[in-house]
N, C-alpha and C positions, 0 to 999 in steps of 0.2 A: 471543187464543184464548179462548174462551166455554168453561167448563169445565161439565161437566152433574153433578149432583152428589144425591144420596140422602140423606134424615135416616132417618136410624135411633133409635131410642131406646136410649139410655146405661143403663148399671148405678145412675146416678145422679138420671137420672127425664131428664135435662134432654135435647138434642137432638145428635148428632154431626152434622158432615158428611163423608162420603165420597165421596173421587170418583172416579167412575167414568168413565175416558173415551170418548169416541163411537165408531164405528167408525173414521170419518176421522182422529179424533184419536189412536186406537191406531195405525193406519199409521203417522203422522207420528213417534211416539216412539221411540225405541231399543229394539227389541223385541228377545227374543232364540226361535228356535224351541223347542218343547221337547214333550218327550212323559215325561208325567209315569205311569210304572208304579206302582200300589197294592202293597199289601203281600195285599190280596185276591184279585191277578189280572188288575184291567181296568187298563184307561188311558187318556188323554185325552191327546191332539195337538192341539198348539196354537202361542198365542204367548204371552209372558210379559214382563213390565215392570217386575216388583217383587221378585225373589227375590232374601232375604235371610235365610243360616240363623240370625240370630239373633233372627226372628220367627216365630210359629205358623204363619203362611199365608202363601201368597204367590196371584194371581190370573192364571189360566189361561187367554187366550179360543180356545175351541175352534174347528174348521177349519168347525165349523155356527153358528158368533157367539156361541155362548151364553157368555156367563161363570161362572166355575168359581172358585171360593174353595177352594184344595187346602191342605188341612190337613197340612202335612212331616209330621207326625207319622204319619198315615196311608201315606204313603209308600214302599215298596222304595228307589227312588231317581227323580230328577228328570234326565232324559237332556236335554243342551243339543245339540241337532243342525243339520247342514247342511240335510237334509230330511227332511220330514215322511213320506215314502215309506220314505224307506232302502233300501237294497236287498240283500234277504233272502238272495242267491248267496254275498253278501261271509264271508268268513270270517276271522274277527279274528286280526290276529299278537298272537301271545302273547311275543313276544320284543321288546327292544328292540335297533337299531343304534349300534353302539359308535359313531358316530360324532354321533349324535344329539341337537344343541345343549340339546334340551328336557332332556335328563338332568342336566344343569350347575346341580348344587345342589339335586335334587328327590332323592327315594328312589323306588324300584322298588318297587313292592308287590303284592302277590296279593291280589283280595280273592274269598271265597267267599259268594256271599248266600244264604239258609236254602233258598230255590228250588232251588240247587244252577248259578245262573248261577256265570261264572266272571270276571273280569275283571283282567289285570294290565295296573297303572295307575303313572303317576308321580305322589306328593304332597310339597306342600311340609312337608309334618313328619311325622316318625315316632317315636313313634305319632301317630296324628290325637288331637288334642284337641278336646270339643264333642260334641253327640249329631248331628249334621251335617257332615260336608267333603266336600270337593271334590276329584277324583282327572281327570286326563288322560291317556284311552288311551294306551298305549303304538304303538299303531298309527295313523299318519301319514292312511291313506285310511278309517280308521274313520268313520262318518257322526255317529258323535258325536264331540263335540267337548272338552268334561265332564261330568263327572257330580257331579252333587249326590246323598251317599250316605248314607243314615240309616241309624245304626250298630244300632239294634235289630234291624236286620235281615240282619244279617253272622252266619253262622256261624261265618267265622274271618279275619283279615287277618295279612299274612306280610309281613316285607320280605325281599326279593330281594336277591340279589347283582348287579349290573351288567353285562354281558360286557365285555371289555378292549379 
């Protein structure tokens, strides 16, 4: 595989390489969907190959090819979804089922984001440690799958009681 690759100029005079892969080459790789909400309002739907909260950016390729160097920081949160469409009828269970394997060692948590979205999720730590983590619906047919949540932009987060 021929990898297509950009020089940028370094902080140090001398040349980086970065690479950026093809469109072909994007299909091929483990992508995952995502629709990355700002903390401004807009958003970008895409596909994603690099996110990691313990880097500034991760690399978005929009549903028109363009690529998008999205800054977590700038973020509300980074939704990992089934589809890019989703479907706007759905109405999120806010409860979890007591019988629901995914609960086995996570915590139940409410998260409130400044928007005034709402979302209760299971995480694996409570409290979340990190200006970033990772929470999964509590709602099985939810189109998202997880969420990458940047905490500057939480109102309030709660842990939950579990139902029995």
């Amino acid at each position: 595989m021929r990898l297509r690759t950009h020089a940028l100029p370094c902080q140090l005079g001398d040349l980086c390489r970065i690479w950026a892969p093809s469109d072909r080459q994007m299909s091929s790789l483990m992508t995952n969907k995502v629709v990355a909400r700002f903390s401004n309002g807009t958003l970008v739907k895409g596909a994603t190959f690099n996110v990691d909260p313990s880097r500034d950016t991760c690399h978005v390729r929009a549903v028109d090819g363009v690529m998008h160097a999205v800054r977590l920081a700038e973020l509300k949160a980074l939704f990992f979804v089934k589809s890019l469409d989703g479907n706007p009828a759905h109405d999120e269970a806010m409860t979890v089922a007591p019988a629901d394997p995914r609960t086995r060692g996570a915590h139940l948590v409410e998260v409130r984001f400044k928007d005034g979205e709402r979302l209760v999720a299971l995480a694996n730590r409570y409290p979340p440690t990190g200006m970033f983590f990772f929470l999964v619906p509590v709602d099985p047919a939810s189109n998202n799958i997880r969420v990458l949540v940047n905490r500057t932009q939480l109102a309030s987060i709660e842990k939950l009681t579990p139902p029995l």
